[in-house]
Backbone as CSV, one residue per row, in Angstrom:
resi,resn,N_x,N_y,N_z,CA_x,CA_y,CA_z,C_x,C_y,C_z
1,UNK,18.122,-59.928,-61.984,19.133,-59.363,-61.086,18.982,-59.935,-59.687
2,UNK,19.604,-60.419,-59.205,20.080,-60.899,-57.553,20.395,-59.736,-56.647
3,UNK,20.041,-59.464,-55.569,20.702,-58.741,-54.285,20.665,-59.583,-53.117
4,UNK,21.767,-59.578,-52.437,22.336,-59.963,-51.656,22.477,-58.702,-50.542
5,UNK,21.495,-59.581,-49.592,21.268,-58.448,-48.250,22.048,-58.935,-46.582
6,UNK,23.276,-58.226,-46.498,23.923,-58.984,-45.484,23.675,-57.710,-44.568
7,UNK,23.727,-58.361,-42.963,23.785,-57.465,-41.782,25.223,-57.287,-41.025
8,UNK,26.401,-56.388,-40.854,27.355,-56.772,-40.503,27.457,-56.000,-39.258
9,UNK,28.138,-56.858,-37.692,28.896,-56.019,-36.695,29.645,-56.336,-36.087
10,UNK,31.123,-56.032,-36.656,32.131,-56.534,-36.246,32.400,-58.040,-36.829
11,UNK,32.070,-57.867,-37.927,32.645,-59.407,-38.661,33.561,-59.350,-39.056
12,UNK,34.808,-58.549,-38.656,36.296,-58.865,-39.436,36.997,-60.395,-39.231
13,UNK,36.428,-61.253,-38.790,37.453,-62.424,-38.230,36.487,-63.551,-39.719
14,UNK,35.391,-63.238,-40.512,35.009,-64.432,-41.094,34.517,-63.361,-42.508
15,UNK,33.936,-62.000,-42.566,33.287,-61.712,-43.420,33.790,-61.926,-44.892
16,UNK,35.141,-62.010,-45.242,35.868,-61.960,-46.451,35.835,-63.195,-46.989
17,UNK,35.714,-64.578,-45.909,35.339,-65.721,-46.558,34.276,-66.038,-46.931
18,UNK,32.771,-65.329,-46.339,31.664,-65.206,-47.030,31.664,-64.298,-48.005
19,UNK,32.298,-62.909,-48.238,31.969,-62.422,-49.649,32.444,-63.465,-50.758
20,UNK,33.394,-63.756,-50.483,34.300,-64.642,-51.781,33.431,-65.483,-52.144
21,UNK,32.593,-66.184,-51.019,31.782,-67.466,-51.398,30.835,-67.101,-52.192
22,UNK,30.409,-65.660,-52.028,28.864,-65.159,-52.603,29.421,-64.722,-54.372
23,UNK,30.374,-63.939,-54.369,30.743,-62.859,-55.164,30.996,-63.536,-56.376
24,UNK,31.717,-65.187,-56.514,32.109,-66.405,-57.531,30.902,-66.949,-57.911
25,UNK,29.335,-66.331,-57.264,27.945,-67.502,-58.163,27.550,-65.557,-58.510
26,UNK,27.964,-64.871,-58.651,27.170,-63.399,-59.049,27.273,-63.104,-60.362
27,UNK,26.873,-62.729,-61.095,26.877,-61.951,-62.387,27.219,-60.422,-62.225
28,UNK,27.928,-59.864,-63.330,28.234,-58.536,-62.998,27.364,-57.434,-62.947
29,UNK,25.937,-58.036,-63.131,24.935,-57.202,-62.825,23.896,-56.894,-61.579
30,UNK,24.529,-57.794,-61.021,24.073,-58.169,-59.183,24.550,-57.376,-58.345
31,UNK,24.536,-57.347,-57.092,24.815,-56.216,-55.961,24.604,-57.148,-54.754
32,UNK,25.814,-57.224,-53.949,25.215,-57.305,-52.559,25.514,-55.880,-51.649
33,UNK,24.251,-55.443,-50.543,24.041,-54.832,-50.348,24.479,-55.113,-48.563
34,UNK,25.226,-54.303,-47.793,25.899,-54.555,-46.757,25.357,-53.340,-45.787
35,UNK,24.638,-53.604,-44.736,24.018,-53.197,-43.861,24.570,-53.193,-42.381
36,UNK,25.487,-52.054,-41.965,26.480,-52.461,-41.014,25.739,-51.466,-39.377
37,UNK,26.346,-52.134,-38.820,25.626,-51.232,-37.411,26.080,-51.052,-36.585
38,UNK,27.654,-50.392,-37.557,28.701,-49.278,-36.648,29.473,-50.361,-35.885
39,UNK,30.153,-51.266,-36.892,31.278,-52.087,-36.678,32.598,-50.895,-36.111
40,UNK,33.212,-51.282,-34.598,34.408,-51.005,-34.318,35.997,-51.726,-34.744
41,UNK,35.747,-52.573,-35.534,36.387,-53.412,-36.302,37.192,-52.859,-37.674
42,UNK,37.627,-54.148,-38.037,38.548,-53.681,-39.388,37.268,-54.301,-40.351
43,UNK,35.951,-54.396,-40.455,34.748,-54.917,-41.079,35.083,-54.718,-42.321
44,UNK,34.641,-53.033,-41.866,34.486,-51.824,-43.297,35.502,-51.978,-44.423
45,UNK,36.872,-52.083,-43.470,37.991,-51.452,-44.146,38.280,-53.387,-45.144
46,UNK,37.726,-54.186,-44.746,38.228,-55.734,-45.089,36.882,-55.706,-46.736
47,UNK,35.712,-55.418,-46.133,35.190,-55.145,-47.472,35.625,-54.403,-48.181
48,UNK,35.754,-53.147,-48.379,36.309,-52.331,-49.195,37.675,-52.435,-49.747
49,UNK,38.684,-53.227,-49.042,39.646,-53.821,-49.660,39.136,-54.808,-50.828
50,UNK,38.425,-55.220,-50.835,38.069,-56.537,-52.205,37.776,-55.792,-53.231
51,UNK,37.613,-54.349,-52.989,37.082,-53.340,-54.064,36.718,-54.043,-55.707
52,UNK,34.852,-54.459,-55.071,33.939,-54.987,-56.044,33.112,-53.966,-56.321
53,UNK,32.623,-53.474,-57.432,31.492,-52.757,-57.366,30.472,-52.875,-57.270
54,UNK,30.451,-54.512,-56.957,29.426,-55.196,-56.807,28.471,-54.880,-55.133
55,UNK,29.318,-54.398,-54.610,29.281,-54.621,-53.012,28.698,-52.704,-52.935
56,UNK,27.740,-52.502,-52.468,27.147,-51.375,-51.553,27.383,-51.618,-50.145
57,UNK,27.924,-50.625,-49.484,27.678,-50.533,-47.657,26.975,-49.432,-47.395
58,UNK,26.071,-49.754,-46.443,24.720,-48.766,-45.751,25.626,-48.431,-44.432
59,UNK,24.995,-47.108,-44.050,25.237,-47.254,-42.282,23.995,-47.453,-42.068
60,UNK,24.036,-48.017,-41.201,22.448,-48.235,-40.240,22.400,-47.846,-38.793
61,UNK,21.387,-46.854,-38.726,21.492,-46.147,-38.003,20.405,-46.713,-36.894
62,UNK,21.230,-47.529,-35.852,20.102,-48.216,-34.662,19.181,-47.635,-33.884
63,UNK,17.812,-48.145,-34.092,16.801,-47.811,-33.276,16.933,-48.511,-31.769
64,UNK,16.505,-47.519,-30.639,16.399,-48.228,-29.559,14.746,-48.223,-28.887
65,UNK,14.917,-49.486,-28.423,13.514,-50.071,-28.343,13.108,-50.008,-27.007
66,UNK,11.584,-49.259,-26.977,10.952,-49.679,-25.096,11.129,-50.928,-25.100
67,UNK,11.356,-51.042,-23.174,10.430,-51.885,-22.613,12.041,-52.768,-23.336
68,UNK,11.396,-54.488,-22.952,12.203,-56.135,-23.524,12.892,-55.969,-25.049
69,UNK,13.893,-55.024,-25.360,14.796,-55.980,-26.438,15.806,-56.422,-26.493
70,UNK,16.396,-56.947,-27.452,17.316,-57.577,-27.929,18.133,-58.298,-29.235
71,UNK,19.257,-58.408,-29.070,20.185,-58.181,-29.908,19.631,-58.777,-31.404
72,UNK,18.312,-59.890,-31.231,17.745,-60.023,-32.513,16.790,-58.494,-33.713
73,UNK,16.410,-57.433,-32.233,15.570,-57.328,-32.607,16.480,-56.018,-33.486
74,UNK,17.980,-55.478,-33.234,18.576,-54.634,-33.788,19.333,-55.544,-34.918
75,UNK,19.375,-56.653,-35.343,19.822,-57.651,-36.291,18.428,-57.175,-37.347
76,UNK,17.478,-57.367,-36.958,15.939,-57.479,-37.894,16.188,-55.910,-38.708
77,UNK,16.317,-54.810,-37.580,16.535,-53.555,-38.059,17.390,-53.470,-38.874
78,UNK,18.268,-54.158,-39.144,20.031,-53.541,-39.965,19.416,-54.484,-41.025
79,UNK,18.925,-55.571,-41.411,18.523,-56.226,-42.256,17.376,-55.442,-43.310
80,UNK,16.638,-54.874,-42.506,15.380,-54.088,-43.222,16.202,-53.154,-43.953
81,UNK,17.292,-52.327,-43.545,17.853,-50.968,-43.654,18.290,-51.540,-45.628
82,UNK,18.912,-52.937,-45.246,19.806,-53.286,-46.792,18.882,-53.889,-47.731
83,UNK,17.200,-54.795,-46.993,16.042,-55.323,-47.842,15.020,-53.855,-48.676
84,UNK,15.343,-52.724,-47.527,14.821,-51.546,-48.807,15.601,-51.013,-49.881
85,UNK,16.767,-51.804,-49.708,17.120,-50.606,-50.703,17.738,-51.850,-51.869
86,UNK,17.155,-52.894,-51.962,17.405,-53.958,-52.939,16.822,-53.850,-53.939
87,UNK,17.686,-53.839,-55.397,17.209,-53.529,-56.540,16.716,-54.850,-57.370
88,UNK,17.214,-55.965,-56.783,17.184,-57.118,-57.856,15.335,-57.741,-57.522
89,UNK,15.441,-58.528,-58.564,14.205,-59.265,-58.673,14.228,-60.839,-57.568
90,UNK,15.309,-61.169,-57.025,15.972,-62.209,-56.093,16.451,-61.807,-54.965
91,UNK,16.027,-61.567,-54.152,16.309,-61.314,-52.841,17.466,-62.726,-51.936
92,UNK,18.041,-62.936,-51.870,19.062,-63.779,-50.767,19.703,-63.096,-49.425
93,UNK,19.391,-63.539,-48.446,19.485,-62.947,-46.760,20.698,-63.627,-46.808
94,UNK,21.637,-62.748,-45.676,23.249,-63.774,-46.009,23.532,-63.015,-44.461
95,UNK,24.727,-64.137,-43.517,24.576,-63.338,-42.319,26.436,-63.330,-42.772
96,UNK,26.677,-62.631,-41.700,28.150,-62.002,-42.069,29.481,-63.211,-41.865
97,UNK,29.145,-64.250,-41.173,30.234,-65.351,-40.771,30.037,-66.621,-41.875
98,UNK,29.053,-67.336,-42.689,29.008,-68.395,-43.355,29.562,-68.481,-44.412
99,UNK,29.235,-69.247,-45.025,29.718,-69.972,-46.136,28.496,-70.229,-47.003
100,UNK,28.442,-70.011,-48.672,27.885,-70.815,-49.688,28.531,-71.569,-49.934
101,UNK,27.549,-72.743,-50.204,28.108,-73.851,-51.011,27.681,-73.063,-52.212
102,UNK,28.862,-73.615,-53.113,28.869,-72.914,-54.812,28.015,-73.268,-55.569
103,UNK,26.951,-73.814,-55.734,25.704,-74.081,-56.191,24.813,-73.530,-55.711
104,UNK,24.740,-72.861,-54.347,23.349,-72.390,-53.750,22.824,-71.633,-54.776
105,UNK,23.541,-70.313,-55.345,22.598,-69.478,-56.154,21.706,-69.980,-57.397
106,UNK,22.772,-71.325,-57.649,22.184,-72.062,-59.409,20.930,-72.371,-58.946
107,UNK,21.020,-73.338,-57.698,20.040,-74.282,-57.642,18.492,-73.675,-56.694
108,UNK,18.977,-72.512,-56.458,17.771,-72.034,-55.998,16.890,-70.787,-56.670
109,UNK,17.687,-70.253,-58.096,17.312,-69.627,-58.857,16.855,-70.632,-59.787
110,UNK,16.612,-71.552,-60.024,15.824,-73.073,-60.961,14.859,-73.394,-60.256
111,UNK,14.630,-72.929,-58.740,13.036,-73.136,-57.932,12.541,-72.192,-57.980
112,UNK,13.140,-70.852,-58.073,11.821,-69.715,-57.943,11.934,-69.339,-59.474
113,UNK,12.050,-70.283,-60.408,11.456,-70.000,-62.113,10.195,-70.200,-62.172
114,UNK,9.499,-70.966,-60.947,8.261,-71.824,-61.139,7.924,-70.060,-60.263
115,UNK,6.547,-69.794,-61.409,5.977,-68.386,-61.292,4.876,-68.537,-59.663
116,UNK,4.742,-69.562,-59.185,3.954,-70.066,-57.986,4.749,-69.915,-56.749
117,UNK,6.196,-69.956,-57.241,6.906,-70.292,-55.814,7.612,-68.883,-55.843
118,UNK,7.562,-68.222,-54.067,7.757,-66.399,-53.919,8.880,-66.820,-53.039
119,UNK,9.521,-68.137,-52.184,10.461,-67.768,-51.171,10.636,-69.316,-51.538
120,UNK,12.212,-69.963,-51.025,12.955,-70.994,-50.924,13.894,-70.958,-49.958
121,UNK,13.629,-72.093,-49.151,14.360,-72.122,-47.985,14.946,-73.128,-47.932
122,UNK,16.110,-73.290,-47.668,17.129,-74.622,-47.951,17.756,-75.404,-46.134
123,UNK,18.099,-76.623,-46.305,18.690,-76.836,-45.699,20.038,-76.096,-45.205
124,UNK,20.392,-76.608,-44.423,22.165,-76.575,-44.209,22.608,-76.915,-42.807
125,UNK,24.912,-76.577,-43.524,25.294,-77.150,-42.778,25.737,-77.139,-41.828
126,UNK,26.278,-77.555,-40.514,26.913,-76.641,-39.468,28.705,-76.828,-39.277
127,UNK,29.626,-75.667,-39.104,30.591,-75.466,-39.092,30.978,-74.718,-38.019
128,UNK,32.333,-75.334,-37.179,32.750,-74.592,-36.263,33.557,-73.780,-36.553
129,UNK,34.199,-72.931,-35.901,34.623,-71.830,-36.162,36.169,-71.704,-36.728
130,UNK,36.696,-72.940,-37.277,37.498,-73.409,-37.932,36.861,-73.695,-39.166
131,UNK,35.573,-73.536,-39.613,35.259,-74.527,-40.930,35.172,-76.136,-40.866
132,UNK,35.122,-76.630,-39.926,35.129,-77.978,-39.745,34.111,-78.250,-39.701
133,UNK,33.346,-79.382,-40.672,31.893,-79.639,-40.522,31.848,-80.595,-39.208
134,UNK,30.453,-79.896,-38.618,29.876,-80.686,-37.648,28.663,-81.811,-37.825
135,UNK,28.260,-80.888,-38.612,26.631,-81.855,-39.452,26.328,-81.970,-40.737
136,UNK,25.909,-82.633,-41.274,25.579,-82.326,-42.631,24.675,-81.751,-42.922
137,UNK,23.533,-82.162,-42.300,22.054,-81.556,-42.750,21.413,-81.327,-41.195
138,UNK,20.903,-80.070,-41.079,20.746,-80.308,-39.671,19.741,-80.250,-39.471
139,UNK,18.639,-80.323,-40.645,17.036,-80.570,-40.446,16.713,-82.004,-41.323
140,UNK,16.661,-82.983,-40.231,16.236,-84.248,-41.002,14.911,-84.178,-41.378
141,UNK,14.534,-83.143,-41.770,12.950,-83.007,-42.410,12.180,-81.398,-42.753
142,UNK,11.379,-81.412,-43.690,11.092,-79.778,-43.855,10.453,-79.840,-42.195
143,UNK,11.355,-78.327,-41.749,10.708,-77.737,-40.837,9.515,-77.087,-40.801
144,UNK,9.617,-76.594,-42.272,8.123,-75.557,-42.385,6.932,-76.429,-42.143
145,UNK,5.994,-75.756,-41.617,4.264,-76.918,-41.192,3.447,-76.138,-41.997
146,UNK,2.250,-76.927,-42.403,1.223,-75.938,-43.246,0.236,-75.528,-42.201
147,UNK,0.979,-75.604,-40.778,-0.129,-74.797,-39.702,0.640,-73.826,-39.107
148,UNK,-0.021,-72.539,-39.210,0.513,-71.633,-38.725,1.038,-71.481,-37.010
149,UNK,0.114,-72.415,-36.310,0.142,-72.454,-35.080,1.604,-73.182,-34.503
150,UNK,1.773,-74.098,-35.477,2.787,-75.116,-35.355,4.156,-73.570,-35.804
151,UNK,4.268,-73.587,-36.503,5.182,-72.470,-37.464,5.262,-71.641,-36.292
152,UNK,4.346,-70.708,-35.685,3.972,-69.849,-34.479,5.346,-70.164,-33.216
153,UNK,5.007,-71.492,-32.833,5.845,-71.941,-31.953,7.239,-72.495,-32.070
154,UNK,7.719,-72.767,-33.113,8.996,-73.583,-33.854,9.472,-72.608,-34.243
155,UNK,9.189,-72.020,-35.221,9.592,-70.513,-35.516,10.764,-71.000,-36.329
156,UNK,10.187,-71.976,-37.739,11.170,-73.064,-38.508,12.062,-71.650,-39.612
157,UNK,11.598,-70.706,-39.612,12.738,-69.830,-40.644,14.066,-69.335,-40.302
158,UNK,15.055,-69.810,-41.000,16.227,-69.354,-41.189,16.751,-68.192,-41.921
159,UNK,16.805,-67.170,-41.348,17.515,-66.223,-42.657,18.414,-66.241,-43.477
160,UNK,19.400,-66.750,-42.763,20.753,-67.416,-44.180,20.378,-68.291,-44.811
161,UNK,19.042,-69.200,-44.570,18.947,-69.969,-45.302,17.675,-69.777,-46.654
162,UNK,17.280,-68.536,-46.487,15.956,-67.681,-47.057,16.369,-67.103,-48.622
163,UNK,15.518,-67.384,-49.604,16.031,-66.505,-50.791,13.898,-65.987,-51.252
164,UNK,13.821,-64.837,-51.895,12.488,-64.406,-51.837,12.693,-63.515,-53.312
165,UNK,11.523,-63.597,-53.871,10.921,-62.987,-54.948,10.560,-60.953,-54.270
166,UNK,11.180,-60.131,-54.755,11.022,-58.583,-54.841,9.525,-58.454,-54.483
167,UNK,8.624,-59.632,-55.272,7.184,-58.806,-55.061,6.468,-59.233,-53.510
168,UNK,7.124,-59.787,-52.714,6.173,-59.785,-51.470,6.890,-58.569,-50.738
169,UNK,7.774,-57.548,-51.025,8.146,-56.809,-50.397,6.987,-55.763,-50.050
170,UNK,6.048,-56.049,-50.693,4.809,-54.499,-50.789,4.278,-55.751,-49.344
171,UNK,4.153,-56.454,-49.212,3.338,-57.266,-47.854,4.355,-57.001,-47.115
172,UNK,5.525,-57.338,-47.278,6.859,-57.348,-46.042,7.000,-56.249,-45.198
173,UNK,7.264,-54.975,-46.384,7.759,-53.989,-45.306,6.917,-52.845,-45.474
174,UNK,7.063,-52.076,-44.305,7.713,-52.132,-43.404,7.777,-53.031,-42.540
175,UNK,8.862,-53.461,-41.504,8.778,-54.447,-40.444,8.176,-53.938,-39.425
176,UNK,7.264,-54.504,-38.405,6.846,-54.148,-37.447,8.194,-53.366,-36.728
177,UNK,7.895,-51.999,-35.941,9.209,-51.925,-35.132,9.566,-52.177,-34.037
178,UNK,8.646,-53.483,-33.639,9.664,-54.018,-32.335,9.489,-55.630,-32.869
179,UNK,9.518,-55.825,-34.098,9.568,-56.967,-35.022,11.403,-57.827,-34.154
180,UNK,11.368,-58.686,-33.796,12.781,-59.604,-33.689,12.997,-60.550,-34.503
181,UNK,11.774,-61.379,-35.418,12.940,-62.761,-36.020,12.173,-62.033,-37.366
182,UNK,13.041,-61.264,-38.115,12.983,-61.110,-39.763,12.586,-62.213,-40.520
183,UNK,12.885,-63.249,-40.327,13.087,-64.416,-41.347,11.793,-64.873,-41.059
184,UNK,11.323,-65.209,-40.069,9.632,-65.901,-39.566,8.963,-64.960,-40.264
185,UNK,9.014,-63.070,-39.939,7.716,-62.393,-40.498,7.840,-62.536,-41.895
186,UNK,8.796,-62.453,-42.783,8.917,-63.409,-44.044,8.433,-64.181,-44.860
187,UNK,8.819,-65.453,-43.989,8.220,-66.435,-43.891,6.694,-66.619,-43.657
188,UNK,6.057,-66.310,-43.183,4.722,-66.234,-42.475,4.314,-65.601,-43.896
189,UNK,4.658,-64.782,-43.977,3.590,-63.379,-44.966,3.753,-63.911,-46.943
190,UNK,4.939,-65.049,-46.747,5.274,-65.879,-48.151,4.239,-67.183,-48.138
191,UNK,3.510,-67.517,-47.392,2.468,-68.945,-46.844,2.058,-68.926,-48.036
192,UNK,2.128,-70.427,-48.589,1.228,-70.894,-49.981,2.188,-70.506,-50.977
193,UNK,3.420,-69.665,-51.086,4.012,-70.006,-52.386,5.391,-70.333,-51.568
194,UNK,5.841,-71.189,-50.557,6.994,-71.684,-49.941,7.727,-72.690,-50.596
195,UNK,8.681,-73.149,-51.399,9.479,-74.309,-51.311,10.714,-74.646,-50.353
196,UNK,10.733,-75.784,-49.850,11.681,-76.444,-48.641,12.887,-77.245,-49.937
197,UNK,14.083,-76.643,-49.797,15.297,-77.915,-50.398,16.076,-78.319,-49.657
198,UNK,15.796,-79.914,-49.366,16.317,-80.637,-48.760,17.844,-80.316,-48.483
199,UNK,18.270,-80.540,-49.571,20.104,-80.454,-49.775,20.427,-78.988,-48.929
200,UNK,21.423,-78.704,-47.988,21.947,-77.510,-47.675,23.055,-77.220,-48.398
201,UNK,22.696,-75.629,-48.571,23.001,-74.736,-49.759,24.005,-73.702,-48.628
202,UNK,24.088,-73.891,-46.838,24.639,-72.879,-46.307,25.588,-74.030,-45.522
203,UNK,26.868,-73.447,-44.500,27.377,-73.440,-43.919,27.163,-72.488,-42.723
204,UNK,26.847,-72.860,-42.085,26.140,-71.899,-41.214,27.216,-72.670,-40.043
205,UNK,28.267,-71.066,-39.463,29.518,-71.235,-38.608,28.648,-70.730,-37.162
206,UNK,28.884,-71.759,-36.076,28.431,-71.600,-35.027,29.556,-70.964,-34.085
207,UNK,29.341,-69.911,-33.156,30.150,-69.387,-32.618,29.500,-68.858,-31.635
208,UNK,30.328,-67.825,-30.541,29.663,-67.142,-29.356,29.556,-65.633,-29.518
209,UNK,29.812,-65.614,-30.691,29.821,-64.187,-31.331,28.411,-64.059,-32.291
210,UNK,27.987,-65.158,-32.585,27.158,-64.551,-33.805,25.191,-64.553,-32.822
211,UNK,24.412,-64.167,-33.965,23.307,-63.554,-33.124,22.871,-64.923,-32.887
212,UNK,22.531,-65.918,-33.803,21.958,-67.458,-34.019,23.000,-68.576,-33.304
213,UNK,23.950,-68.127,-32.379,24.920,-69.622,-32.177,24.245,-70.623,-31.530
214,UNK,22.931,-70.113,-30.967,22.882,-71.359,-30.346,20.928,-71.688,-31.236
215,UNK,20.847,-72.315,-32.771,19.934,-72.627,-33.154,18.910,-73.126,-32.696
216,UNK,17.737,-72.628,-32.606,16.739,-73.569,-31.633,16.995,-73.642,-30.124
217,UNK,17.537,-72.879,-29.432,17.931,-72.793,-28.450,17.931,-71.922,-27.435
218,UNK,16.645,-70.960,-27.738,16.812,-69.814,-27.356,16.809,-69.916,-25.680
219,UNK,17.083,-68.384,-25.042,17.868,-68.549,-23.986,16.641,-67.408,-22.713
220,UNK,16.114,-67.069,-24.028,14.701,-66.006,-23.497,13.868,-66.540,-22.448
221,UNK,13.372,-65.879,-21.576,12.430,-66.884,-20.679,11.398,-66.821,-21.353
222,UNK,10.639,-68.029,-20.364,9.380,-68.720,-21.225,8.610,-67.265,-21.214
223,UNK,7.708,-66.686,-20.284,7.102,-65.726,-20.773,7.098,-64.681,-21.307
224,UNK,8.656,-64.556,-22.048,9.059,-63.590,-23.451,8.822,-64.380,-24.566
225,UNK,8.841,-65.428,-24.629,8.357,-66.500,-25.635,7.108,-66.208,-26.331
226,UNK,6.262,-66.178,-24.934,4.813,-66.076,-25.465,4.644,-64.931,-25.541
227,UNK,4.941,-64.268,-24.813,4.468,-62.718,-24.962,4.958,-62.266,-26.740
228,UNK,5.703,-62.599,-27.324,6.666,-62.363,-28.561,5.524,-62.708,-29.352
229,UNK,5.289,-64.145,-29.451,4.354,-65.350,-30.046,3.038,-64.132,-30.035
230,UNK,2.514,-64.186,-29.265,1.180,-63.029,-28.768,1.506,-62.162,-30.379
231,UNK,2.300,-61.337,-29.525,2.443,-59.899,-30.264,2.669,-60.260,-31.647
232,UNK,3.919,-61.076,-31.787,3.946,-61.350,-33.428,2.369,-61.877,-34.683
233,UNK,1.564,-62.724,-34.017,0.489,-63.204,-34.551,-0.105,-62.544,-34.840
234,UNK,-0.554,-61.116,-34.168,-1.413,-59.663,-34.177,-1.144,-59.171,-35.644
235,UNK,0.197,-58.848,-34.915,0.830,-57.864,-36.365,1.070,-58.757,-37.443
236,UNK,0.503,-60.006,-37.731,0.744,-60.978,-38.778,-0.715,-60.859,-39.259
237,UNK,-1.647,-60.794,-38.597,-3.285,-60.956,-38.826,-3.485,-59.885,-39.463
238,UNK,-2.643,-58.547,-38.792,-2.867,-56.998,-38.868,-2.783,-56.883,-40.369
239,UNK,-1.424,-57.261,-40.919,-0.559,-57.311,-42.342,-1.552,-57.998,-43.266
240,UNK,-1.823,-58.979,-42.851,-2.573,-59.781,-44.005,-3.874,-59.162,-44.304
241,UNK,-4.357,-58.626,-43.169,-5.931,-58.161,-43.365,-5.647,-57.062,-44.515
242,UNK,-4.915,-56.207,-43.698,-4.309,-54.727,-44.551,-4.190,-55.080,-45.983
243,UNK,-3.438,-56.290,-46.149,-2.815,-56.372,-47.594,-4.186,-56.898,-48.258
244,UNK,-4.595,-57.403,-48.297,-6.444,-57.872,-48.680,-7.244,-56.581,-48.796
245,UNK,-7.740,-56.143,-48.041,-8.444,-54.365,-48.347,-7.480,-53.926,-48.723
């Protein structure tokens, strides 16, 4: 079984072209699971028009955070809200504006058959907000490093581009709660059973609306950087120790 864990707010202008894309590689025994965080939009009413039974919607009810947050770190929250309550054995992260290419699900359910590999992370492509490709591949090389330190600072995980095996969820969650990039603590806590596929499997639509428009680009000052970096490594050391005892 597959679940499909999307975060939605205020995606009425793209979300219906990503269900369609997802809903044509699903089996009728799959679920995507829709994690919304009190869209003022026609969101709700545009999913529930496709009336799939395939499709669950959560409300998610936002935490507010001391002290430095931001709009990643209530994205991480609405994501956790739809990753607990996933029934399938295939986990796929999906953000509310992209596109599958119609093979993503084949070809990345034929990498995690291999009983070694727990997460697959794919390339992809970039699209403006017309659908017009901009790039083809926009990592001319696996981003992932087999040093954590390197990984630490690059912070190479993509969530739309993330698919994960049910059983690292007992390491995953809960998320730290002032946790911001979902896809890195993920990533990080999947080390040693990772595969990288070259080929992109996403369309990933760049815009001034979405949480990621500007990839690799963040806009944070430098000493929220590190201070993040700091804190995240702790609660990464914290997790792993925990999960070992």
């Amino acid at each position: 079984m597959i679940s499909v864990c999307i975060a939605t707010y205020n995606g009425e202008k793209y979300i219906k072209e990503q269900l369609q894309s997802i809903l044509q590689q699903l089996s009728e025994g799959d679920e995507i699971i829709i994690s919304d965080d009190g869209s003022t939009d026609n969101t709700i009413k545009i999913i529930k028009d496709l009336n799939d039974n395939r499709i669950r919607i959560l409300q998610h009810i936002k935490k507010y955070y001391k002290g430095f947050s931001s709009s990643h770190q209530y994205s991480s929250s609405n994501f956790e809200n739809a990753i607990k309550e996933a029934k399938g054995e295939y986990i796929f992260l999906s953000d509310q504006d992209d596109i599958w290419y119609t093979y993503k699900v084949k070809k990345t359910l034929e990498i995690l058959s291999d009983k070694n590999i727990y997460l697959v992370m794919s390339n992809y492509s970039l699209i403006n907000t017309e659908g017009i490709l901009i790039k083809k591949k926009m990592f001319e090389k696996n981003p992932i490093s087999n040093s954590n330190l390197i990984n630490l600072i690059k912070t190479p995980f993509h969530g739309c581009c993330i698919t994960f095996k049910k059983n690292i969820l007992k390491n995953v969650l809960p998320f730290p709660s002032n946790l911001v990039l979902h896809d890195n603590w993920i990533g990080f806590l999947a080390k040693g059973h990772i595969k990288y596929i070259e080929e992109p499997l996403v369309l990933y639509r760049r815009h001034d609306k979405n949480v990621s428009a500007q990839k690799g680009e963040s806009k944070n000052p430098l000493w929220y950087k590190i201070y993040y970096r700091i804190v995240f490594y702790m609660q990464y050391i914290r997790r792993s120790f925990k999960n070992i005892i």
